[in-house]
C-alpha positions in Angstrom: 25.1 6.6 13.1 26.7 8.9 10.8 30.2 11.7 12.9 27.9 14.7 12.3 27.9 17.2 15.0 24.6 17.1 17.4 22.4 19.4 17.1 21.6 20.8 20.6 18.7 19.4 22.1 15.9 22.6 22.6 16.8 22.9 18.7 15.5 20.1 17.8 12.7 20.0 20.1 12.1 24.1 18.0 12.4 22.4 14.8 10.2 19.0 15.5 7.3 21.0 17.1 6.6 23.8 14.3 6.9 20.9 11.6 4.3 20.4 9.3 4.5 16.5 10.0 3.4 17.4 13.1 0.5 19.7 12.1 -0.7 16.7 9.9 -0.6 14.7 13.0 -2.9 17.2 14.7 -5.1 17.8 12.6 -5.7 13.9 11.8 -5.7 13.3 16.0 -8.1 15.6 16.1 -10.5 14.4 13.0 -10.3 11.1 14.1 -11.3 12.0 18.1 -14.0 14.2 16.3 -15.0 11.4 14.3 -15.7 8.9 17.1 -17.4 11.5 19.5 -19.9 12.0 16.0 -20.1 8.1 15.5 -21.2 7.9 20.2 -23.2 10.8 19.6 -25.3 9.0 17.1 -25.2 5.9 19.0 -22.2 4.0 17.4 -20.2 2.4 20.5 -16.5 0.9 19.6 -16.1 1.6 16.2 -13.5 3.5 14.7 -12.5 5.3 11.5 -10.6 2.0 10.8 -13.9 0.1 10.9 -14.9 2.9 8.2 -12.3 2.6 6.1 -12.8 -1.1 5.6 -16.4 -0.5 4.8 -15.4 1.9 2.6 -13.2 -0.8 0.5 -16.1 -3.5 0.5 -18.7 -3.8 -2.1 -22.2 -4.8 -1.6 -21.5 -8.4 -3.2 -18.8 -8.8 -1.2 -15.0 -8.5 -1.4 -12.3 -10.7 -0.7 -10.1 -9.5 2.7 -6.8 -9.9 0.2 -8.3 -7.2 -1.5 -9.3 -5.1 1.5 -5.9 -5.0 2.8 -3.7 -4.4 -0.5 -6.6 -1.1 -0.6 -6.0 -0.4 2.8 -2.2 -0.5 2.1 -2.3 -3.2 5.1 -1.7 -6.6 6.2 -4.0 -9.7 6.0 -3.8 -10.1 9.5 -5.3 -7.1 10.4 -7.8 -6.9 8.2 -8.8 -10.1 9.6 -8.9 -9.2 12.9 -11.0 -6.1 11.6 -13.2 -8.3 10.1 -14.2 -10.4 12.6 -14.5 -7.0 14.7 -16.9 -5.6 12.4 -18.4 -9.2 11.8 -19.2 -9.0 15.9 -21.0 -6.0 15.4 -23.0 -6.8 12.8 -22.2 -4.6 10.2 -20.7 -7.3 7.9 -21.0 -10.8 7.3 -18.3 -12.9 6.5 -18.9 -16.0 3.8 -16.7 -18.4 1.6 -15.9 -17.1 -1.6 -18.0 -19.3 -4.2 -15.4 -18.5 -6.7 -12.3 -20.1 -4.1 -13.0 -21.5 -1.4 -9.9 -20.7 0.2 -10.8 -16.9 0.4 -13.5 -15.1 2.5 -15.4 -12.3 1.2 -16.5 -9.4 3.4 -20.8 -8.2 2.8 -21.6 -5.1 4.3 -25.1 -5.7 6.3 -27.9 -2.9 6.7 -26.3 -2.7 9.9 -23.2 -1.7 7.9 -24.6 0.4 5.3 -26.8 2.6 8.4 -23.4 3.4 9.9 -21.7 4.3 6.7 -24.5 6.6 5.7 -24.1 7.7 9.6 -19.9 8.2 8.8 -20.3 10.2 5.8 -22.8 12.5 7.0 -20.4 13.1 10.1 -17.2 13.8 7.7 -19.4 16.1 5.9 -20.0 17.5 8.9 -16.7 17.6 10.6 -14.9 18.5 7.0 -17.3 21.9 7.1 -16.1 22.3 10.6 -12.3 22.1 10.1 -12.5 24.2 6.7 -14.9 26.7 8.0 -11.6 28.4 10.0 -10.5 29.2 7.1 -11.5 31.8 4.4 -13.1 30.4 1.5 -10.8 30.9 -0.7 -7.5 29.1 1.4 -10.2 26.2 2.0 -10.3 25.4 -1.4 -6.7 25.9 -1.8 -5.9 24.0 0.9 -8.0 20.7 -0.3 -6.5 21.1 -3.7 -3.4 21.2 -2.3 -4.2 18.0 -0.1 -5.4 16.0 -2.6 -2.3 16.6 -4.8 -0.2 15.8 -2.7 -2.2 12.7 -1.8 -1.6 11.7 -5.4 1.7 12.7 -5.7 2.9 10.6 -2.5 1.0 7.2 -3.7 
């Protein structure tokens, strides 16, 4: 800990609440709380946007969990458990690699695919939603903006 003079407290509490981290946090609580009412409403009980974020990392032949997790930006170990998650609900299937035997590869199922196609539509939806507050023109701005600095942070 560094002999800087403290800050007093309601200062920091000012400074922490009006950040943009926090608006980020928000607005991605709030997506992902919208997300899983769309994914109940449409009869999708216990999954998660992490459940669609692996699907979105696995190809139809199948992909090795290694591979999920470095796209995730993840550990094995989760993606494992995340596996045999999504394995329990039927939306993959979960085989030996023919290629190395040592590795399992992750299939999505038509299970699998029926709830991505089920996701998407609801982020269309819900990305309509959150944009729609604003005027077209700061929309667009604001996704550019996004994905820049998306790119700019990898």
């Amino acid at each position: 800990m560094s002999k800087r003079r403290l800050r007093p407290w309601p200062e920091l509490q000012r400074e922490m609440v009006s950040s943009t981290a926090r608006a980020f946090g928000t607005l991605y609580r709030r997506f992902l709380a919208a997300s899983n009412e769309g994914y109940a409403a449409r009869g999708w009980s216990g999954v998660t946007m992490a459940h669609v974020q692996f699907l979105s990392e696995t190809d139809e032949a199948g992909t090795r969990l290694t591979d999920v997790a470095s796209s995730l930006g993840t550990t094995k170990q989760y993606v494992g458990k995340l596996a045999k998650d999504l394995e329990s609900k039927r939306l993959v299937t979960l085989v030996v690699d023919p290629r190395d035997r040592r590795a399992v590869l992750a299939k999505p199922t038509e299970r699998g695919r029926s709830f991505l196609q089920d996701a998407c539509e609801i982020r269309t939806e819900l990305e309509a939603r959150f944009l729609g507050r604003l005027p077209t023109a700061r929309a667009l701005a604001f996704v550019d903006a996004l994905e820049e600095l998306a790119r700019a942070t990898e």
